[in-house]
Backbone as a printed PyTorch tensor [residue, N CA C, xyz], in Angstrom:
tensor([[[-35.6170, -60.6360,  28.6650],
         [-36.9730, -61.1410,  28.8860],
         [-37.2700, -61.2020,  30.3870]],

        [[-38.7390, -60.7370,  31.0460],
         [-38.7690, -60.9080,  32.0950],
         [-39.5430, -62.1160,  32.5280]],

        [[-39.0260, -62.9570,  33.6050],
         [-40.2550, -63.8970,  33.7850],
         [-40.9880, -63.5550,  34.6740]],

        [[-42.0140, -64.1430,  34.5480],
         [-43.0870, -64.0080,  35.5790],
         [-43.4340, -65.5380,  36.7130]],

        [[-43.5260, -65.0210,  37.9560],
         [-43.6100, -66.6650,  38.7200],
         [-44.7810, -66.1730,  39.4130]],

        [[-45.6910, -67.0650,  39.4590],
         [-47.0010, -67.1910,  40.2020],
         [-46.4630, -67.3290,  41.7000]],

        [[-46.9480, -66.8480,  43.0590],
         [-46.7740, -66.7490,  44.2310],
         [-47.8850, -66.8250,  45.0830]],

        [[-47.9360, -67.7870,  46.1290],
         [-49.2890, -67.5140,  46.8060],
         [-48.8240, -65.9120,  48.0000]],

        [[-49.9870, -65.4170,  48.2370],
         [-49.9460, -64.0780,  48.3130],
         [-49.8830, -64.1930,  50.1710]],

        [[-50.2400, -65.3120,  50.6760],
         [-50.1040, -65.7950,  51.9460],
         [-49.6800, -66.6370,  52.4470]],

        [[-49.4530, -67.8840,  51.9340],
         [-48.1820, -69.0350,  52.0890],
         [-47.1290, -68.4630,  50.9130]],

        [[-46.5130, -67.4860,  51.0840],
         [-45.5870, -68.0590,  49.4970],
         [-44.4320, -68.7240,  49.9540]],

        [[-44.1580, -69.6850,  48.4470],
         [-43.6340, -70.9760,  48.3000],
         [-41.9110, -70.4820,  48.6920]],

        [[-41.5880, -71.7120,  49.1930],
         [-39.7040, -71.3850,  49.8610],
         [-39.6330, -70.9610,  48.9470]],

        [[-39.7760, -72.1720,  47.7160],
         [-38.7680, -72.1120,  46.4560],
         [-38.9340, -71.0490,  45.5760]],

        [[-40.1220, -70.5840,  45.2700],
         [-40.3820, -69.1070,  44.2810],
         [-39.7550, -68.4740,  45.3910]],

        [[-39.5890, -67.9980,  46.6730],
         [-38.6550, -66.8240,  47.3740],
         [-37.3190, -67.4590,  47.2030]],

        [[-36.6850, -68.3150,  47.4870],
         [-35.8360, -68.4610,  47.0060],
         [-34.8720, -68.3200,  45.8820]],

        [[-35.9190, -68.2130,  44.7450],
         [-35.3780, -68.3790,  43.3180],
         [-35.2870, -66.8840,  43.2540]],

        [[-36.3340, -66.1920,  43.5930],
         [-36.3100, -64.5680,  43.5230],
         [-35.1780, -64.3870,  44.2640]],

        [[-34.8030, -64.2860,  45.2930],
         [-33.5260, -64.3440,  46.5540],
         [-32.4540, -64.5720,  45.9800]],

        [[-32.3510, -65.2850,  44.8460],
         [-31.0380, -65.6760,  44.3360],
         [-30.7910, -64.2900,  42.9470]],

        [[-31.9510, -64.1770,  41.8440],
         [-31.9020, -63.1760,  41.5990],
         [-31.3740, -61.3920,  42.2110]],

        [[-32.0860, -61.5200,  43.2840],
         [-31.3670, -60.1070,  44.0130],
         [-29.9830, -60.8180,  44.0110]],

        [[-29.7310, -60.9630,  44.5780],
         [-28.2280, -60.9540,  44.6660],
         [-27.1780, -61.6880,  43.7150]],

        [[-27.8500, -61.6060,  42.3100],
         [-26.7350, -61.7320,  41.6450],
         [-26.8750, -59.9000,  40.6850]],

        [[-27.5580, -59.0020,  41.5740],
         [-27.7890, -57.8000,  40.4420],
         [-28.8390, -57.7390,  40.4840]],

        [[-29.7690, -58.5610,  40.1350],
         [-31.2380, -58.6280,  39.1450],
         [-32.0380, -57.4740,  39.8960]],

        [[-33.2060, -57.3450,  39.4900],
         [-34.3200, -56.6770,  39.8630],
         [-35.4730, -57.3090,  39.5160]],

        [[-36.3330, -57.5560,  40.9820],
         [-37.4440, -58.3140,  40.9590],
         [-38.6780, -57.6850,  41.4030]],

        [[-39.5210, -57.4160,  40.7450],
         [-41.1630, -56.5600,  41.3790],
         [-41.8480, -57.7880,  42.2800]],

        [[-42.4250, -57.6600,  43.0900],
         [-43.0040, -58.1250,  44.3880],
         [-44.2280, -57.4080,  44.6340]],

        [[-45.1450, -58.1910,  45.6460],
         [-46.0790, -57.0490,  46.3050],
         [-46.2620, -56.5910,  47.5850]],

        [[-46.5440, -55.6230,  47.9040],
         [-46.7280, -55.1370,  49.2980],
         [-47.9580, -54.8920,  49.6510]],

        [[-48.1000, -54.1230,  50.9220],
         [-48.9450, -54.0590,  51.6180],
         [-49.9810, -53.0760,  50.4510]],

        [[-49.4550, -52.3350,  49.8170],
         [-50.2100, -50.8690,  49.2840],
         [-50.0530, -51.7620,  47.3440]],

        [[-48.7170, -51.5710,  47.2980],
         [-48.7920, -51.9420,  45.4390],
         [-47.6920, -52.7550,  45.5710]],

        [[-47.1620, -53.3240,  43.9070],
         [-46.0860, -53.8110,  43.3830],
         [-44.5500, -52.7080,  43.9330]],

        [[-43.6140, -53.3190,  44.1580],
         [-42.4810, -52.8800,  44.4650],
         [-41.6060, -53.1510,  43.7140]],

        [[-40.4420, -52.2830,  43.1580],
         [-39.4090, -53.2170,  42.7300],
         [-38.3490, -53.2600,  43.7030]],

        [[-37.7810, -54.7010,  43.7650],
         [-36.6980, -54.7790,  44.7560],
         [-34.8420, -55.1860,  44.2310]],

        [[-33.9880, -54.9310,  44.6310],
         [-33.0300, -54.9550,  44.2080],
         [-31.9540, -54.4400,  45.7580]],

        [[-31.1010, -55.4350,  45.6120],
         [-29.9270, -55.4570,  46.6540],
         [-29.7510, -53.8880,  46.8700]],

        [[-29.9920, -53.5840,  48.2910],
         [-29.5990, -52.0470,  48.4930],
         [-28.3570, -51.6530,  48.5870]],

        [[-27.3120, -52.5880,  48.5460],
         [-26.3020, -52.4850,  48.9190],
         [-25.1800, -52.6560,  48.0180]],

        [[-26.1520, -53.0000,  47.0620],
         [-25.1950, -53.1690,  45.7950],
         [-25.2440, -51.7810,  44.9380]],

        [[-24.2070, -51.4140,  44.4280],
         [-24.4370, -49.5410,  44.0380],
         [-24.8910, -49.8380,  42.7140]],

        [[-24.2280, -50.6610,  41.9120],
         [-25.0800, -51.0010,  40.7810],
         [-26.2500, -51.2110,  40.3570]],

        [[-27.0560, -52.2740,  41.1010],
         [-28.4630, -52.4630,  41.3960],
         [-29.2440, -51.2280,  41.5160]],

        [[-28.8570, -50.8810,  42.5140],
         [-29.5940, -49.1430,  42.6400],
         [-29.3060, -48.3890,  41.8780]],

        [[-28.6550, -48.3370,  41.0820],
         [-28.2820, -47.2870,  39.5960],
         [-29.1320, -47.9090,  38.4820]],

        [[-29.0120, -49.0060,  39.0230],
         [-30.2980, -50.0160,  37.6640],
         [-31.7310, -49.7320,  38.0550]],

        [[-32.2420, -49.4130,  39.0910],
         [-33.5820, -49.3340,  39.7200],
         [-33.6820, -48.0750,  39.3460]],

        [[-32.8110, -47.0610,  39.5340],
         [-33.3200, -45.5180,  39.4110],
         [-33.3660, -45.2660,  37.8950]],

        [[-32.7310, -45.9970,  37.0560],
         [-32.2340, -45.8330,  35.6480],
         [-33.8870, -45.9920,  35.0900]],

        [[-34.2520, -47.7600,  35.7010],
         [-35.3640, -48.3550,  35.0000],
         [-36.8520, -47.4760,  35.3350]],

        [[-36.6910, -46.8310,  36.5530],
         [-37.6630, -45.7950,  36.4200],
         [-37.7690, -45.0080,  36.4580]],

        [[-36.5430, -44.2910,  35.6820],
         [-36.8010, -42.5320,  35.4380],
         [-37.0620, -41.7190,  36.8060]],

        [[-36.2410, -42.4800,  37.9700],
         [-36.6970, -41.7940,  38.6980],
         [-35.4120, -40.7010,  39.6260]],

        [[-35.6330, -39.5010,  39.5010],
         [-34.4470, -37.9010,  39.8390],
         [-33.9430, -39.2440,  41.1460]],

        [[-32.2130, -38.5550,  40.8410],
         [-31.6640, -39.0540,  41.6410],
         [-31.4690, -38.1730,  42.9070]],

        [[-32.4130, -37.0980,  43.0460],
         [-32.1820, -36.6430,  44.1630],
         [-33.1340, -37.0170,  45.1450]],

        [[-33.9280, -38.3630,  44.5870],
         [-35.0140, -38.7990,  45.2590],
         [-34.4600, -40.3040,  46.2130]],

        [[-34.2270, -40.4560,  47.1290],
         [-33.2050, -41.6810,  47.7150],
         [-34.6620, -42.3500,  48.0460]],

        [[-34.4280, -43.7000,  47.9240],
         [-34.9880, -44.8630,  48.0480],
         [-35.3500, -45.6120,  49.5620]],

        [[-36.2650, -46.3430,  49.3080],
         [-36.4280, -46.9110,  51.0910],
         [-35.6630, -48.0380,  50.7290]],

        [[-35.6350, -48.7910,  51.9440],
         [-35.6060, -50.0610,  51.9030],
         [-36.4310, -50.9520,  53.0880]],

        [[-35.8480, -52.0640,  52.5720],
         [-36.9410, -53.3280,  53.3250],
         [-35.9190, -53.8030,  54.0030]],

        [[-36.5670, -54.6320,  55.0620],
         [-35.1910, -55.4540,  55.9940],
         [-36.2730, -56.6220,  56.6080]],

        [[-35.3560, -57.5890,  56.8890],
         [-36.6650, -58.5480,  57.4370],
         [-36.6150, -58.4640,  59.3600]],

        [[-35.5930, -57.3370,  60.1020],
         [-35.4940, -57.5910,  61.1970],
         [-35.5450, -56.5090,  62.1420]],

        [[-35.6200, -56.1270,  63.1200],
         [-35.0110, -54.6230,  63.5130],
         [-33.6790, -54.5210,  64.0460]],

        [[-33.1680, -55.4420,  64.0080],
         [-31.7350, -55.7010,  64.4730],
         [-31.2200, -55.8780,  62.8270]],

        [[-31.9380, -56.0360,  62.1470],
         [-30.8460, -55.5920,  60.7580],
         [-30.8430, -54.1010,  60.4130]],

        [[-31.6810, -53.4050,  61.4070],
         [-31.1910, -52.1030,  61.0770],
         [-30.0010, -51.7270,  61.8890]],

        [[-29.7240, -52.1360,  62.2270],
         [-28.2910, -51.4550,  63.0440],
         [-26.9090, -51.9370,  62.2400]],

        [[-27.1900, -53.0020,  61.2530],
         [-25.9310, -52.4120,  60.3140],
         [-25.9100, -51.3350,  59.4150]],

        [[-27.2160, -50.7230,  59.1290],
         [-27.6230, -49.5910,  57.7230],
         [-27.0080, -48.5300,  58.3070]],

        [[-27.5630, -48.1100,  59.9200],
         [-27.7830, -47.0730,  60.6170],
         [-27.1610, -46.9300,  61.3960]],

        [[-26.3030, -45.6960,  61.8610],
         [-25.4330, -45.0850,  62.6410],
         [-25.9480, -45.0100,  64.1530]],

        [[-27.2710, -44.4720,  63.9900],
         [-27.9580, -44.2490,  65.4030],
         [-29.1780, -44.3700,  65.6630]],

        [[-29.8510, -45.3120,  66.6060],
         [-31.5400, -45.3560,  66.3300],
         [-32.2520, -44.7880,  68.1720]],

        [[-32.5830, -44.1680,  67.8580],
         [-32.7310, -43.4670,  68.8980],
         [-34.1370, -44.7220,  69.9000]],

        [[-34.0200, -44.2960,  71.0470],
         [-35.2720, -44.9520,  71.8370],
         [-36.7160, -45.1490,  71.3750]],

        [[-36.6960, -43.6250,  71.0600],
         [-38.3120, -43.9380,  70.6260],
         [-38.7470, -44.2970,  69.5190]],

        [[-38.0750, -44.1670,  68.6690],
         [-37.8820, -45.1620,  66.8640],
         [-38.2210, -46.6880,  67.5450]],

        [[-37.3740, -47.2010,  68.6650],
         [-36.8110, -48.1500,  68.5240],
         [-38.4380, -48.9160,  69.1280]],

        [[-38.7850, -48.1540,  69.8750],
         [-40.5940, -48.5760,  70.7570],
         [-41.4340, -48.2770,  69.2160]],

        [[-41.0570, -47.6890,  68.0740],
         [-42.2590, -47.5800,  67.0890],
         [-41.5760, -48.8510,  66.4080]],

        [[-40.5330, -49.4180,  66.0960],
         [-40.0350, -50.4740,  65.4610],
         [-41.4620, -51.4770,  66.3060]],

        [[-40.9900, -51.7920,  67.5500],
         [-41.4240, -52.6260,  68.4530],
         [-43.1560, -52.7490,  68.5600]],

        [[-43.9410, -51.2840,  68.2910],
         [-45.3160, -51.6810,  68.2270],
         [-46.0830, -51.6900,  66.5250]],

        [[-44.9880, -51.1790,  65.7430],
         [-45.5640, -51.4240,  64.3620],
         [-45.1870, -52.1090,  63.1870]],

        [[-44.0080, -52.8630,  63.6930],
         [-43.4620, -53.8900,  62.5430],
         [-43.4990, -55.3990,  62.8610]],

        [[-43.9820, -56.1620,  61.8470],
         [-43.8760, -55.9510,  60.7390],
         [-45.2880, -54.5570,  60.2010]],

        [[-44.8290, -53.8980,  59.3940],
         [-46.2440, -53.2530,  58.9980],
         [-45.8960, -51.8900,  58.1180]],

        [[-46.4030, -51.5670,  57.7260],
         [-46.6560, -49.9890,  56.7160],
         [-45.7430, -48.9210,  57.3560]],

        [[-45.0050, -48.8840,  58.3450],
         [-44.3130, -47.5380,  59.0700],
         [-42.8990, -47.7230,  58.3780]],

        [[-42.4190, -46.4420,  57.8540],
         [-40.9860, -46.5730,  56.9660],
         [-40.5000, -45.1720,  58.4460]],

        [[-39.3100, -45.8140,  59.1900],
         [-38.1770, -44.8250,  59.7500],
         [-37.3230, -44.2760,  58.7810]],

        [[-36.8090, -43.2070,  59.1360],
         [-35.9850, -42.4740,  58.5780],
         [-35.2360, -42.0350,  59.9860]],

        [[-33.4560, -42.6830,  59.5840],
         [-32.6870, -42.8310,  60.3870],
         [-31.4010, -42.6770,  59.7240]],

        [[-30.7270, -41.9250,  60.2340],
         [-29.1840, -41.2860,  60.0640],
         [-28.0740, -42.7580,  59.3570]],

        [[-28.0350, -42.7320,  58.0060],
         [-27.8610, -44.1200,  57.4440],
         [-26.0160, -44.0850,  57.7050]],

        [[-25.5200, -45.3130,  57.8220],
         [-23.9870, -46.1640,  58.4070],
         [-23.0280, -45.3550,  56.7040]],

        [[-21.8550, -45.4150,  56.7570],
         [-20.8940, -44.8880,  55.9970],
         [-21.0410, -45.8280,  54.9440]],

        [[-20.8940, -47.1380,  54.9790],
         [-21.8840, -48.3130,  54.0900],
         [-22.6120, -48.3140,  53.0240]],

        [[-23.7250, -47.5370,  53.0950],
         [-24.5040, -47.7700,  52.2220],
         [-24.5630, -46.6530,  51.2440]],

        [[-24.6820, -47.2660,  50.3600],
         [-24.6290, -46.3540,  49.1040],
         [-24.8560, -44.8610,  49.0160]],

        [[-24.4340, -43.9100,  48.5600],
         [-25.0520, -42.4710,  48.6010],
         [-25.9770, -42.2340,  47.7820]],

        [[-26.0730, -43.0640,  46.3970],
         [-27.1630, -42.9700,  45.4150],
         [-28.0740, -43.9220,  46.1980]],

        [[-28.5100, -44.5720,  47.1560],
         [-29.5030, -44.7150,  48.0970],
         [-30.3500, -43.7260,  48.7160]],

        [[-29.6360, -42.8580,  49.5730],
         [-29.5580, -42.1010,  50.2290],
         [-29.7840, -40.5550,  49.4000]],

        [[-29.4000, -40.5840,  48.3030],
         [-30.0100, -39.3280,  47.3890],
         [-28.8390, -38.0660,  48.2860]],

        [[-27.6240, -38.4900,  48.8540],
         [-26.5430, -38.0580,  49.2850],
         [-27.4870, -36.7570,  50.6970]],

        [[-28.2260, -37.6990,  51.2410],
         [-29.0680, -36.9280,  52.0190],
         [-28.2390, -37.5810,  53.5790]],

        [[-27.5370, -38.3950,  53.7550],
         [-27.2530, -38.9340,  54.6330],
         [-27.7260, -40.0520,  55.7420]],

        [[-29.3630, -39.9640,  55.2160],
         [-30.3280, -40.7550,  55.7570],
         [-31.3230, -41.7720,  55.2550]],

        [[-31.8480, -42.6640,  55.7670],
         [-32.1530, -43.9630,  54.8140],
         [-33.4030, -44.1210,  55.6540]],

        [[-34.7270, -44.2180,  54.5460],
         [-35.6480, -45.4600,  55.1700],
         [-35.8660, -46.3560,  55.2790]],

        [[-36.6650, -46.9250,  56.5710],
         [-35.9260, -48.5070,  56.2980],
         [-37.4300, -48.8780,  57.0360]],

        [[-38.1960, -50.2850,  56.6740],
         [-39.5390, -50.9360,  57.0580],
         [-39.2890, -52.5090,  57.2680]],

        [[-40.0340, -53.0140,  57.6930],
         [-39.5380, -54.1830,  58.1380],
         [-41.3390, -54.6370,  57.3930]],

        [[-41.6940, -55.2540,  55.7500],
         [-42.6700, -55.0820,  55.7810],
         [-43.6770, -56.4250,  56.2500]],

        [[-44.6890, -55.9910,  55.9620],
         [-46.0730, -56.8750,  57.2270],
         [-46.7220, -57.7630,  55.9900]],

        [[-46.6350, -57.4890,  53.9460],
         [-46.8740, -58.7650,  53.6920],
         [-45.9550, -59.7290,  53.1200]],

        [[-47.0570, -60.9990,  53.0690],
         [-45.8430, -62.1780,  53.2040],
         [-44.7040, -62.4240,  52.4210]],

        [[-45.1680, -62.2850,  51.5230],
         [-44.3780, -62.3540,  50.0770],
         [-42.9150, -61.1560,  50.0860]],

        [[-43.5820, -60.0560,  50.5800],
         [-42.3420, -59.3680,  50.6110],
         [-41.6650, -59.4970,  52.0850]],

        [[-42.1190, -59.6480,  52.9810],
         [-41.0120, -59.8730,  54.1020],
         [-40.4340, -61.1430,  53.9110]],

        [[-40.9960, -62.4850,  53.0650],
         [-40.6510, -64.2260,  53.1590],
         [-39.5130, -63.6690,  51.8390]],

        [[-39.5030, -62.5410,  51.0470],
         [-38.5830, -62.2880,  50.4320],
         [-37.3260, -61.4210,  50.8600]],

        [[-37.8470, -60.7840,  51.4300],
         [-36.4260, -60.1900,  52.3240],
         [-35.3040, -61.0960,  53.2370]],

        [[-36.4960, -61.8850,  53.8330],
         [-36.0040, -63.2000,  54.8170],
         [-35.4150, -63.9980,  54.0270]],

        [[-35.4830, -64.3950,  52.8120],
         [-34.7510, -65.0440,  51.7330],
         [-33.5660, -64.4080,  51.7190]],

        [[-33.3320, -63.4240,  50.7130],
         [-32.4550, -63.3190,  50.4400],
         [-31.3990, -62.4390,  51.6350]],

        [[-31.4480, -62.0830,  53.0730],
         [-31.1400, -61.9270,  53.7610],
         [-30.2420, -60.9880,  53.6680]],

        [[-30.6660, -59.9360,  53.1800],
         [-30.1020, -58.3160,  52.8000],
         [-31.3610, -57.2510,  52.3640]],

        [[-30.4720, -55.7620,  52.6180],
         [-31.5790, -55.0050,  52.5420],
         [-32.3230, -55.1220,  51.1750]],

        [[-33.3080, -55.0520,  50.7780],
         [-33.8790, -54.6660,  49.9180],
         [-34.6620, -53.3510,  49.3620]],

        [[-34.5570, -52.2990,  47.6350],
         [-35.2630, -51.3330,  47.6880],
         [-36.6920, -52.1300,  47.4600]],

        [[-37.5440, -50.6960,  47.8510],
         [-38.8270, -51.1510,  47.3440],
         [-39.5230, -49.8680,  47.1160]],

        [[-39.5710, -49.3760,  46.0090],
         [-40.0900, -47.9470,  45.5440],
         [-40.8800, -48.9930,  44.7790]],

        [[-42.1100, -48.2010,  44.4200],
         [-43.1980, -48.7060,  43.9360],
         [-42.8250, -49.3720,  42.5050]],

        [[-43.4100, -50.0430,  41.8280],
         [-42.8950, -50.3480,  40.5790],
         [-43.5140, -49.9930,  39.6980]],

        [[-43.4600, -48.6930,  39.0050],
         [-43.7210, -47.8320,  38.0750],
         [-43.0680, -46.7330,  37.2090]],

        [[-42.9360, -46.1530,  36.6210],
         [-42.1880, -45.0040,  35.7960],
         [-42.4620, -44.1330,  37.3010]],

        [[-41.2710, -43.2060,  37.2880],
         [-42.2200, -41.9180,  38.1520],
         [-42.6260, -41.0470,  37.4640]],

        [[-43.6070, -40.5840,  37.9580],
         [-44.9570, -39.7490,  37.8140],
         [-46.0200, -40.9480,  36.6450]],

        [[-45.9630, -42.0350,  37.3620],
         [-47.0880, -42.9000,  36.7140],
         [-47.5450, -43.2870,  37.8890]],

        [[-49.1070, -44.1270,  37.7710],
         [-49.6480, -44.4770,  39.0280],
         [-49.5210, -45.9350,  39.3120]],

        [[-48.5700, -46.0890,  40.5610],
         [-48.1510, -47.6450,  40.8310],
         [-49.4260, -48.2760,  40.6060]],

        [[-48.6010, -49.4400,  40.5240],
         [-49.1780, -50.4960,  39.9580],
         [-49.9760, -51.5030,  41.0940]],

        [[-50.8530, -52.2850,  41.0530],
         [-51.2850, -53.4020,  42.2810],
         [-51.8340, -54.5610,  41.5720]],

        [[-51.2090, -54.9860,  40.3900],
         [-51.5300, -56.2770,  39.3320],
         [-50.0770, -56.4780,  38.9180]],

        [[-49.9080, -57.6260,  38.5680],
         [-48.4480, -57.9010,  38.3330],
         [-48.8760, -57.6340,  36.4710]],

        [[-49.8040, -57.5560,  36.1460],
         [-49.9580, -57.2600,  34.5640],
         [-49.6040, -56.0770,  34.9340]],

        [[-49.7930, -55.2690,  35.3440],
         [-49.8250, -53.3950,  35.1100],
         [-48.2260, -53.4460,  34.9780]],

        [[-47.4580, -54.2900,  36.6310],
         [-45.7720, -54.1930,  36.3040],
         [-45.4790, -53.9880,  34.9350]],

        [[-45.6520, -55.4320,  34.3640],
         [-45.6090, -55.7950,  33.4120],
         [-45.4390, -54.8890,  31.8850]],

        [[-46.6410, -54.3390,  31.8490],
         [-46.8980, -53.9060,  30.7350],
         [-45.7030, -52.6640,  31.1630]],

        [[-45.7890, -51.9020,  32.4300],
         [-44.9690, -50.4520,  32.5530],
         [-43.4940, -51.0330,  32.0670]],

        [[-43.0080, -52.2760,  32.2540],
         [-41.1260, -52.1290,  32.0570],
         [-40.8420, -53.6460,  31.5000]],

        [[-41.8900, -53.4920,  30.3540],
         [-41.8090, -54.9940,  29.7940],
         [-40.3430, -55.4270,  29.4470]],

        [[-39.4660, -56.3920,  29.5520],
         [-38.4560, -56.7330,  29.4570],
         [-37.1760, -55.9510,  30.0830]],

        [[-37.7890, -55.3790,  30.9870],
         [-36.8470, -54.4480,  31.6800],
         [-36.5720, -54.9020,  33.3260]],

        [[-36.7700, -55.8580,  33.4810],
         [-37.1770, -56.4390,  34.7620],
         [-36.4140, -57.8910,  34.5560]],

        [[-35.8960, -58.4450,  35.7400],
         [-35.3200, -59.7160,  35.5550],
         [-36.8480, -60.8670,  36.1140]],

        [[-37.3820, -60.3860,  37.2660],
         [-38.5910, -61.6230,  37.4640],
         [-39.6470, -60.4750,  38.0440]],

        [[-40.7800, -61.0480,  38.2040],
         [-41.9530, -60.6080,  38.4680],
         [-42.5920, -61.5060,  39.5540]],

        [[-42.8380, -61.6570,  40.8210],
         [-43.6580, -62.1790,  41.7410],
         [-45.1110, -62.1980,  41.3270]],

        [[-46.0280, -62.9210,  40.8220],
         [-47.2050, -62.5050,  40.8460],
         [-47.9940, -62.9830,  41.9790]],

        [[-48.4270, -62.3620,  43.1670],
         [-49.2220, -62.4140,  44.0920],
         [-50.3330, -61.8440,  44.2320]],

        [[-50.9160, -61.9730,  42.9960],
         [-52.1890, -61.1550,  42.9530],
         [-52.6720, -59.4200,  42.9160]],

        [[-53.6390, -59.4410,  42.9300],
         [-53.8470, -58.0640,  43.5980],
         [-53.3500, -57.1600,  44.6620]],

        [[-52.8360, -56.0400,  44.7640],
         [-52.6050, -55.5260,  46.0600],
         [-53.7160, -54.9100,  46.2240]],

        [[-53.8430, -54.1830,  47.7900],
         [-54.6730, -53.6520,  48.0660],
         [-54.8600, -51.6860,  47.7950]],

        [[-53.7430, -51.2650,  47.2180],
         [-53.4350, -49.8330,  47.1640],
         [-53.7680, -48.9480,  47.9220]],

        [[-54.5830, -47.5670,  47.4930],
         [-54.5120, -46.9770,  48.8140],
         [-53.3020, -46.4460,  49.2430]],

        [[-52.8040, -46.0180,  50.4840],
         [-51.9980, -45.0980,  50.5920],
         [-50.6200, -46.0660,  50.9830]],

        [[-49.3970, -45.3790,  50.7290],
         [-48.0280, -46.3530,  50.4850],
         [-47.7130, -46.0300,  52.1180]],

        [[-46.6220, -46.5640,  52.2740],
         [-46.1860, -46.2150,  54.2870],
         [-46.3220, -45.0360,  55.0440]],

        [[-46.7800, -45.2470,  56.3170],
         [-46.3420, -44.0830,  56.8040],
         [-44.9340, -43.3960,  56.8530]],

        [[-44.5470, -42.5390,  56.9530],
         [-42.7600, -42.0970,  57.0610],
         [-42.4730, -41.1770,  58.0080]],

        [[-41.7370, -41.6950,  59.0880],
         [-41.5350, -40.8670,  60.1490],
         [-40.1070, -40.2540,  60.5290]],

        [[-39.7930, -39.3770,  60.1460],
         [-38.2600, -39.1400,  60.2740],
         [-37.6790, -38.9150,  61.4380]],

        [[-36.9310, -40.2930,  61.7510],
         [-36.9060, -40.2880,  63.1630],
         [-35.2030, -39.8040,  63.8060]],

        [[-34.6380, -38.8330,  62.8160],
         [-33.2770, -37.8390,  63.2680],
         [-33.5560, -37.1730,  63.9990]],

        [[-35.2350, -36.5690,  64.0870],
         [-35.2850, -35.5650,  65.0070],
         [-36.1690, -36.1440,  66.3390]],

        [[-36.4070, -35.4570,  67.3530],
         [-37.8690, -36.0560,  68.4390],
         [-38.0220, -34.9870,  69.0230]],

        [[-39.6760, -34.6630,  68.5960],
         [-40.9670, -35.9350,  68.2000],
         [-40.2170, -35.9620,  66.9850]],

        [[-40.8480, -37.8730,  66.1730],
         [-40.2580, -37.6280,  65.1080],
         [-41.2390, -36.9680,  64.1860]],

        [[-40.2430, -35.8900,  62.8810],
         [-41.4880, -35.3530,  62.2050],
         [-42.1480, -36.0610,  60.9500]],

        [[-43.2180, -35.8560,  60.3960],
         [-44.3170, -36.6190,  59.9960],
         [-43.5660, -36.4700,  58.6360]],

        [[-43.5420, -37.4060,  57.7690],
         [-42.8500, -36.7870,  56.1770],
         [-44.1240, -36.9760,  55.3720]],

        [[-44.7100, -38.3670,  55.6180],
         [-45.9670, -38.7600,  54.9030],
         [-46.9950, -39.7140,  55.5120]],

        [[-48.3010, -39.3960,  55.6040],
         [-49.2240, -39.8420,  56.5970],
         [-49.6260, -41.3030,  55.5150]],

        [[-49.6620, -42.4600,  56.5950],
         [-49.9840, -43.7180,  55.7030],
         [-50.8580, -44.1060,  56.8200]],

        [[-51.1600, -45.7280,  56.4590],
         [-51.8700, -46.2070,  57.5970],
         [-51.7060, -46.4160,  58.9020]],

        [[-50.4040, -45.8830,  59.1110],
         [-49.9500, -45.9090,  60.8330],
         [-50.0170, -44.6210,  60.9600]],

        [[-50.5280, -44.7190,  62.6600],
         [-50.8200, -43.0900,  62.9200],
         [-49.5940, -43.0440,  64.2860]],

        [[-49.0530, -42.0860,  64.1280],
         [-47.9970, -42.1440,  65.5680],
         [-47.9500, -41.2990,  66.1440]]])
């Protein structure tokens, strides 16, 4: 059964991040909202979790996952190497919509990584999901929360109905705003190259 917890979408409560926070890290998988739609999130670091996230949405495992972090200094345990000018786009656009793509640490999972060697990683800008990252104080995924090839979701009903009982909790913070998901800048190479144009322009 999944529950559902009401969340304010701009103060959210310690204790609902908390309670979600404790979920990630015993396994679970919890949908949240972001800047664009619903996310599902689950310990990135746990290989299980991420075999449970890709399982629950049908989604090719040759497709590797982002993640969330609440810091830019928590990227330097994921990541092997972050080059200068990543490190000035960390500095003028996070918290916010910009996902790096950076040469990921021996660490983290390869079914993360889609055995590509490299990981995205966002530090995100709303509350609920960064006051949840900051909770549970590990990376978090956050691929949209939908089947793939369905159209994410931005109502915690839509979650809902897509993976009814397939989900350990549900954040409900309202509406998201949708529209286009992060920018993605793959920052192995410089300039870095463009993977997908979002609301940050760089």
């Amino acid at each position: 059964m999944t529950r559902l917890l009401e969340v304010d979408p701009r103060y959210p409560q310690r204790a609902v991040l908390d309670e979600a926070a404790s979920v990630l890290r015993s396994g679970g998988i919890v949908a949240f909202p972001t800047e664009s739609f619903y996310g599902l999130g689950a310990d990135a670091l746990d290989e299980a979790a991420v075999a449970r996230v890709f399982r629950v949405k049908g989604r090719p495992e040759s497709q590797p996952l982002l993640v969330l972090v609440d810091s830019a200094e928590r990227v330097e345990a994921l990541c092997v190497e972050i080059p200068e000018g990543a490190r000035g786009l960390m500095a003028r656009h996070w918290p916010g919509p910009l996902t790096l793509v950076l040469r990921a640490a021996p660490t983290v999972p390869a079914a993360l990584t889609a055995g590509t060697g490299t990981l995205g990683v966002r530090v995100p800008g709303h509350p609920v999901a960064l006051g949840l990252v900051r909770a549970a104080a590990l990376p978090v995924t956050a691929p949209s929360a939908n089947p793939s090839g369905r159209e994410p979701p931005t109502t915690a009903r839509a979650v809902r109905d897509h993976f009814a009982g397939q989900l350990d909790l549900i954040l409900d913070g309202g509406p998201t705003a949708g529209g286009a998901g992060s920018t993605i800048a793959d920052c192995t190479v410089w300039p870095p190259r463009l993977v997908r144009q979002g609301p940050v322009v760089i």
